[in-house]
N, C-alpha and C positions, 0 to 999 in steps of 0.2 A: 670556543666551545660549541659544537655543531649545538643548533640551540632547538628550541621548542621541542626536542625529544626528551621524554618524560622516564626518569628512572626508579623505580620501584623496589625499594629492598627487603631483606627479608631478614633484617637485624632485630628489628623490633615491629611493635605495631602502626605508631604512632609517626615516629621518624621516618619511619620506610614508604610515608605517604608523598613523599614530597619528589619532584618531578627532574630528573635527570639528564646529563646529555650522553651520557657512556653509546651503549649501543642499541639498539629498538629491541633487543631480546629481554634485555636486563630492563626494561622500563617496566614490564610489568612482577619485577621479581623485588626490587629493591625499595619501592614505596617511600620516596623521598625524592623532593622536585631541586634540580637546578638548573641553573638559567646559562646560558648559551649566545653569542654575540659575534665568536668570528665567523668566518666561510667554512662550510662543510669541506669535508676531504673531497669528494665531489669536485668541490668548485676549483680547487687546487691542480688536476691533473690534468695534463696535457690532453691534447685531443686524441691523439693515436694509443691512451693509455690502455690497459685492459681493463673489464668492469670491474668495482668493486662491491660485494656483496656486503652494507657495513648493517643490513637489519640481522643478522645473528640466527636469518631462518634458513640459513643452509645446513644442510648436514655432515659435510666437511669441514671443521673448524680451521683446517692448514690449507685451505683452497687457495686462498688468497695469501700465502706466501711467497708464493714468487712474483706475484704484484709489486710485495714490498722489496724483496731481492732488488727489481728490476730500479724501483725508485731509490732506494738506496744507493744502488751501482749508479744512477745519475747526479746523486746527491756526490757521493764522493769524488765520482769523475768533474765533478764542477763545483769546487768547494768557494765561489764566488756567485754562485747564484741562489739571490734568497727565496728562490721558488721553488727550486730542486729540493735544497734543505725544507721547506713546509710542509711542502707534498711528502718527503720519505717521515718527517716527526709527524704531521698529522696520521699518516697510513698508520705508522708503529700504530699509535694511542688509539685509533679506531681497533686495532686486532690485539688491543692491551699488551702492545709490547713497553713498559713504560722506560725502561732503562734507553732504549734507542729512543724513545719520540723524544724524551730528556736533552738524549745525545745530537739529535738535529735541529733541533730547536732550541738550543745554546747557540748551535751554529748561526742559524738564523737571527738569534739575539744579537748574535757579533756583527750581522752585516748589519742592521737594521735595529741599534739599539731600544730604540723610541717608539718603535710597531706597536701598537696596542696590540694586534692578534699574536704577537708573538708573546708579548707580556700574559695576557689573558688568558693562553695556552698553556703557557709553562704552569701559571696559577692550577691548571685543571688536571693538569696531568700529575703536580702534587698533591691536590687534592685526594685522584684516584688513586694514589697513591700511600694515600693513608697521613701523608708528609705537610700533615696542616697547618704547622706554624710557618713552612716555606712557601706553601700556598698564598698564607695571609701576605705573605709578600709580595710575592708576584702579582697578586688583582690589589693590593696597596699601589702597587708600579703602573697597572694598567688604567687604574680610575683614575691617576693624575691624569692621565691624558685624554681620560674620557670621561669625567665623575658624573656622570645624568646614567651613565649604563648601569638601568636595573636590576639586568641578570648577574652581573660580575660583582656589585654591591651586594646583593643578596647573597651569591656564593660566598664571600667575606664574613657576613654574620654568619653562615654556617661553618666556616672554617672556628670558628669561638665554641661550637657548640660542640662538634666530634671532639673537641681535641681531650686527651687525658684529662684535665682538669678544667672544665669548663669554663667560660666566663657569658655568663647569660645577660649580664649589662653590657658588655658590649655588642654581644649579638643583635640585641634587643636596640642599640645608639644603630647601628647598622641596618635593620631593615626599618628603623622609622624612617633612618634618610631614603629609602629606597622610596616606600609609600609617601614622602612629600612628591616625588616626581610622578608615581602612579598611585595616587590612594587606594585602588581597586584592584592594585595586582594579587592574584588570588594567592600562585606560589610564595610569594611575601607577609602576605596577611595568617597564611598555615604554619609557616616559621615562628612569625608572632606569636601567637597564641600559645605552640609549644614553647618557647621562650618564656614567657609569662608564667606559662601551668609550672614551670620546673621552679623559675624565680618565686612563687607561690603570691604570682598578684591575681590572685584567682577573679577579681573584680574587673579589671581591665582585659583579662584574657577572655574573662565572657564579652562581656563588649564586645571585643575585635575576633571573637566566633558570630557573636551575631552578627555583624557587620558583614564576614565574609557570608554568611547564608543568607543574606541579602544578597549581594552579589551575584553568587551562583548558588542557589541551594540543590544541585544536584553535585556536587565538587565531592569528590569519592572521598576526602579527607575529613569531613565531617562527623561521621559517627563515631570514629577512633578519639578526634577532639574531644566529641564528646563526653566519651568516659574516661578519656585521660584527665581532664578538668572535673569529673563528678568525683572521682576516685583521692582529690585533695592534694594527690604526690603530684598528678602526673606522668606521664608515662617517660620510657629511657628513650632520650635524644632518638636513640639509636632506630625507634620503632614510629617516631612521626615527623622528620623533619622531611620540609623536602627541596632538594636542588636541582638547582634549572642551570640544564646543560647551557654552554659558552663557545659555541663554534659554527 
């Protein structure tokens, strides 16, 4: 999941604070953090490749289609190598083609069952996909092989919270394991708290507000906390959670 870019949505207040790996346009629209862990599309492409514009500030949204054509047409012409397959399922998922990044990145699963970035991938691009019980799957599949990765744990407890019927115990068993590894990660600590505010442990969600504004008290997610926890409900998943991109 191309990592440390931050996505922002525009679902809710609350949720949509949390920090993203989609694409650097959507970071500041969707306000919701997820964590991020494999190699950028970037890191994937050949040398002689053409650039790819993956911040979302161009003005042609189809410029970079025949980027993907061209990795594609590599992908297919070499259905044994697990870099061709990366690089065309990474390309898709950066240009939110999700049906193809799916489609090359099973391939990649077939050569390389075991790949964490392949596993971790597929998790993100169900994710983006709205497809969160299949997600829970896949970063299920990729923390056996790497359980200390924070960002891909944390996406995990957020796959609990979008989903139609939430389950905010396990979201909440989910990013405590995350904070024993980083007690201070701030995108985990913004999780919690909504987590809590919805569970109605309103006592333990203040704590772990105050604790993150300790941390950073300028963290843009704080004044929505705040009144999603003054307001008693809570605010909807949808409007403070936030996930941190994994690639």
């Amino acid at each position: 999941m191309n990592k440390e870019n931050f996505l922002f949505g525009t679902i809710g207040l609350l949720l949509g604070l949390i920090v993203g790996f989609m694409v650097a346009n959507s970071i500041n629209q969707r306000g919701y953090v997820r964590g991020t862990t494999a190699s950028t599309t970037s890191d994937k492409l050949p040398p002689d490749h053409p650039p790819i514009d993956t911040t979302g500030s161009g003005t042609d949204p189809g410029a970079n289609l025949p980027a993907l054509k061209q990795s594609e047409a590599r992908a297919d012409s070499n259905p044994q190598s697990f870099d061709a397959q990366m690089e065309a399922g990474m390309l898709a998922y950066e240009l939110k083609n999700f049906p193809d990044a799916l489609r090359y990145l099973e391939r990649a699963r077939q050569l390389k069952p075991d790949d964490f970035d392949v596993l971790s991938q597929l998790g993100n691009v169900n994710f983006d996909s709205n497809n969160f019980e299949v997600a829970e799957k896949w970063y299920t599949a990729a923390l056996a092989k790497k359980p200390e990765e924070i960002s891909v744990r944390t996406d995990l407890g957020l796959t609990f919270m979008f989903r139609q019927k939430p389950d905010y115990d396990r979201a909440i068993a989910e990013f405590r394991r995350s904070l024993q590894t980083s007690p201070n990660h701030e995108q985990t600590l913004q999780n919690l708290v909504v987590a809590l505010t919805k569970k109605g442990d309103t006592a333990e969600a203040q704590a772990t507000l105050d604790k993150l504004t300790k941390v950073n008290p300028q963290n843009p997610a704080i004044p929505e906390l705040k009144r999603g926890l003054a307001s008693g409900t809570g605010p909807s998943p949808a409007s403070s959670v936030t996930k941190i991109p994994t690639h």
